[in-house]
N, C-alpha and C positions, 0 to 999 in steps of 0.2 A: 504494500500500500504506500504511495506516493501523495506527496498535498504538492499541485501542479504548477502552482504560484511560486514554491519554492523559498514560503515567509522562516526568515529567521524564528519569528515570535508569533505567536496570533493575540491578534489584540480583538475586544470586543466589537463588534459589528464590522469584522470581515467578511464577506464572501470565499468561500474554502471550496477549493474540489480537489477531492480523494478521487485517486484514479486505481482500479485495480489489475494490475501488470503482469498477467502469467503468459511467459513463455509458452506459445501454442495452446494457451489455452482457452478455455471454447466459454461461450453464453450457455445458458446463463449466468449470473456469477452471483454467487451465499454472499452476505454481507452477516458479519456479528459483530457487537458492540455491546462491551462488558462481557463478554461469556453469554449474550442471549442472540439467536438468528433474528436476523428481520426481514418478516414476510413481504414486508410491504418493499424490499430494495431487491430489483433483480438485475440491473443494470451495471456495466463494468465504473460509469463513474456515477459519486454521490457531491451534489452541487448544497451545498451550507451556509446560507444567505443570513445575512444579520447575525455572527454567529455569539453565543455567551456562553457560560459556564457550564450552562445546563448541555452543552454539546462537548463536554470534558468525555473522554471513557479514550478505551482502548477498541482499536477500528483492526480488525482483521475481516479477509474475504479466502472465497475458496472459487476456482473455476475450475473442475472438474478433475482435481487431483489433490493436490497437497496444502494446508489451508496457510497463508503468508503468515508472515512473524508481524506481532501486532504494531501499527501504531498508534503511538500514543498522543494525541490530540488536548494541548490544554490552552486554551485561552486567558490570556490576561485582562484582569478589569482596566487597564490603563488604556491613557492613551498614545498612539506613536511616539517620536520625536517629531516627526513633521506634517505640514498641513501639506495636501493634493484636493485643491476644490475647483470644478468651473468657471471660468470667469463670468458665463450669464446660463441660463437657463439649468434644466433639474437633469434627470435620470435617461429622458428618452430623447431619441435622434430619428428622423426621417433616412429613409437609406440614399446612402450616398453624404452625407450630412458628414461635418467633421467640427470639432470643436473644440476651443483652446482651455487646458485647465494649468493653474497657478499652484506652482508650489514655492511655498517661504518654511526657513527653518532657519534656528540659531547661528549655526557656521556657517563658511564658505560653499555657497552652491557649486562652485566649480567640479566639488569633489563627488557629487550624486549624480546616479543614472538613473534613468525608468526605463519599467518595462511595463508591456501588454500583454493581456491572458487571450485568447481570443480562441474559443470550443478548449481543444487542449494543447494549442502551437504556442508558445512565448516567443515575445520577442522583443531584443532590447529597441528604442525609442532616441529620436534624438533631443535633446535639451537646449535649451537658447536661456541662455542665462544672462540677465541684465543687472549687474554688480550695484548700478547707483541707484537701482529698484529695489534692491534686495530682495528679487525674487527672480525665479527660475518659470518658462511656460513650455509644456509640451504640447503638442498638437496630436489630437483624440482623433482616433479613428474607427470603425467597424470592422470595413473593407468585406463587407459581407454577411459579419456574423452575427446571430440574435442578439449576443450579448458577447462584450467586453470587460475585463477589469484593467484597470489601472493603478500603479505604483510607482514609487522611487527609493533607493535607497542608497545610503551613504560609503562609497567604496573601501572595500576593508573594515566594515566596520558591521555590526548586525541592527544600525539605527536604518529605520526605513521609517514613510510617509501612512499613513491612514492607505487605503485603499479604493476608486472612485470605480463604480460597476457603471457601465451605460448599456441602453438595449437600445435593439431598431425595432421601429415599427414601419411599414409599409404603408398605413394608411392614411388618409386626407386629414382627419382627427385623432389628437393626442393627449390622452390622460397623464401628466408629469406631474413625479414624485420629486422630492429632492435629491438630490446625488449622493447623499449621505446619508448613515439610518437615522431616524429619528427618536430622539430621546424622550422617554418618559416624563409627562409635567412640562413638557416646550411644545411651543405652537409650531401648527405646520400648515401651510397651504397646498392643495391640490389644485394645479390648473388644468382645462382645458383647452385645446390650443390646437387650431386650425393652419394648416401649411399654406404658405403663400400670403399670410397675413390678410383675410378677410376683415369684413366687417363681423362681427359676431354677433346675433341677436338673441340666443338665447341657449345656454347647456344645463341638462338633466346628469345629475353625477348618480350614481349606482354604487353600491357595497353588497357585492356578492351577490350582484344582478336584480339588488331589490331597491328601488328608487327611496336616492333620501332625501333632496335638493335641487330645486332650480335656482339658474343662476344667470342674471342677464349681464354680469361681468365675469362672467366665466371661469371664477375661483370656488373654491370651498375651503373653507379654513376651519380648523381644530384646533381650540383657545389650548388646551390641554389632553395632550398624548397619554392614553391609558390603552392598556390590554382590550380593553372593548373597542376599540378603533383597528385592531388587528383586523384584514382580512385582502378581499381584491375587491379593488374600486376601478370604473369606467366611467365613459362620460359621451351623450349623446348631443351633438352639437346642431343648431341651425345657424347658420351663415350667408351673407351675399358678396359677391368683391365689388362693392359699389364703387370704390377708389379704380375700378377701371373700366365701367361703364354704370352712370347712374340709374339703369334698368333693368341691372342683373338681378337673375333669377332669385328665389332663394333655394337654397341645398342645405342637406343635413345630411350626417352621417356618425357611427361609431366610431367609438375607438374600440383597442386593443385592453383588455384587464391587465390591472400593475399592483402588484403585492405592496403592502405596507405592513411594514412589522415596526414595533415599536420595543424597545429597549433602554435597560435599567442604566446603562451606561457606565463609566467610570465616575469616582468620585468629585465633587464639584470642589475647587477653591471658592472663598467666600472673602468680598472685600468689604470690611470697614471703613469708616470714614470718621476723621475729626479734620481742626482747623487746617489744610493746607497738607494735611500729609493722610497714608491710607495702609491701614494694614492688611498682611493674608492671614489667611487661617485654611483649613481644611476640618472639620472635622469629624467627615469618614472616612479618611481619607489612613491606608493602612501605617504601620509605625516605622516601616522604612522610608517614606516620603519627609525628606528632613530640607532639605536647600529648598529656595524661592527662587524662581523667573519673575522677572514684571517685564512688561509691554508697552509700547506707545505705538498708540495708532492715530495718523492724520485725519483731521475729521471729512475733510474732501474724497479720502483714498483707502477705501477698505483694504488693498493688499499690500500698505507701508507698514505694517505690521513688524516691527522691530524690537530686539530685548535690548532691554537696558542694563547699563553695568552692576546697576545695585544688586546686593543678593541677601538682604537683609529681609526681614520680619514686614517691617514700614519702610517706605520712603516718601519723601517732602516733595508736593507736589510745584513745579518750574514752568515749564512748557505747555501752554494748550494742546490738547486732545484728548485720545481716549487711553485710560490706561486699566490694565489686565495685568492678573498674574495666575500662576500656577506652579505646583510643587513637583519637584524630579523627584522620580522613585524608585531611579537605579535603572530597569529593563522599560520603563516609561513614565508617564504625568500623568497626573492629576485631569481634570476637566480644567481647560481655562474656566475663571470668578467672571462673572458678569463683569460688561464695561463701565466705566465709572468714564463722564465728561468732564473736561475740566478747564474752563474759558478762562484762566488767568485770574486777573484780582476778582472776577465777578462771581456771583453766586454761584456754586456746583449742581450740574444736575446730575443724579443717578440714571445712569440709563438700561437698560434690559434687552440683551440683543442673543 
């Protein structure tokens, strides 16, 4: 049993696939996990989307002879060292579609690669790294298949990036998830989202094909992510492209169903606040989590995202923007703490992002 990705570590809310590898050997293929068979896997790969703890065990398979030596599968609640997110849009791509995602991390980008999962081929990626950005973008591809995963990691070193999955969808109408899993108690939007930029006049969103919502701006939003939001959502659109003739018809159509899982995540840093300076805390954060990260971020530029040299408890707030922090825990961090604004002499506002 192989994991195809090839993750040093598995962090919570990876996408994982176990590939089961006998030499000549034949379909169907036994999957057991912990010492029990499972009826419901007959296939040589097992695809592990959002993965958490509860996906811990030892994974052996059998193809028709000798059953493999186990692996052993454990997930960490942390999170990576580096971010890998989209620059605009969520989860799903029209085919043929390509699309740029950004990664920032504490050191020298020079030094990380990415790569792409694509069925079960890897392959490494090229990186454009812009030094006075201090960030790195790769350019996302399908090149054909349902789905993709994406990553980076830092050479010679077992620090790697979050992990970005995208899928295609073929058709006119698209139900988009975020690119990333969603965490337990944070909002999320579901768009629907029509190719070639229509007008939109009206989308019906579906949760496991049972109608929950219209929507004449073509969102659904979830103030708060719980286990009952689990399932597969779709969304049925009417549209006209009035923007290129004023008498166009109107048309509708589906989408494609996109799984939304929602998870406990890793542990959150927590910022306080007094006059001009701001503490962290963590406190579920486990008892190897001891050193601090802080952050500043430009308020014009969500991905100047930069650490700062302090590595203290608090630090005295200088510079407008937003400042963040989170705790290293050795094999990864903490959740970034919520953004804190911070406009100079004038009042602070707490912000929630």
């Amino acid at each position: 049993v192989t994991i195809k990705e090839g993750f040093p570590q598995v962090y919570v809310g990876d996408d994982v696939t176990l590939i089961c590898n006998h030499k000549g050997g034949s379909k169907p293929t036994k999957w057991i996990i912990d010492g029990t068979q499972q009826s419901h896997l007959n296939y040589s790969i097992i695809l592990l989307t959002a993965v958490t703890p509860k996906n811990n065990g030892a994974y052996e398979c059998e193809q028709g002879g000798p059953k493999s030596d186990p692996f052993t599968l454990t997930v960490l609640e942390l999170e990576p060292h580096a971010q890998l997110s989209p620059s605009v849009g969520g989860a799903v791509m029209t085919k043929g579609e390509g699309r740029n995602l950004v990664l920032q991390a504490d050191d020298d980008l020079k030094d990380w690669a990415c790569f792409v999962l694509r069925g079960v081929s890897r392959f490494a990626l090229g990186v454009n790294v812009n030094e006075k950005m201090k960030r790195a973008v790769i350019f996302a591809e399908l090149k054909g298949a349902e789905r993709a995963t994406f990553w980076c990691k830092k050479k010679k070193t077992e620090h790697r990036s979050n992990a970005v999955t995208l899928k295609m969808t073929e058709l006119m109408v698209m139900l988009v998830p975020p690119a990333v899993p969603v965490l337990q108690g944070e909002p999320v939007a579901l768009r629907c989202v029509v190719w070639g930029g229509p007008k939109l006049e009206n989308a019906v969103f579906y949760k496991d094909k049972i109608e929950i919502m219209n929507s004449p701006e073509g969102t659904y939003t979830i103030t708060n992510a719980t286990q009952h939001d689990v399932g597969n959502y779709s969304c049925h659109a009417t549209y006209r492209f009035s923007h290129i003739s004023a008498g166009a018809a109107q048309k509708e159509g589906d989408s494609d169903a996109q799984e939304l899982k929602v998870i406990g995540g890793p542990p959150a840093a927590v910022l306080s606040v007094s006059t001009k300076s701001l503490q962290c805390s963590c406190p579920r954060c486990p008892a190897d989590c001891t050193s601090y990260h802080w952050y500043h971020t430009l308020f014009n530029d969500p991905h100047s995202h930069r650490r700062l040299s302090e590595n203290h408890q608090s630090i005295t707030l200088e510079e407008e923007g937003l400042y963040s922090c989170r705790f290293d825990c050795g094999k990864g961090f903490s959740r970034f703490s919520d953004s804190y604004s911070y406009k100079g002499t004038h009042t602070p506002i707490y912000m929630l992002f």
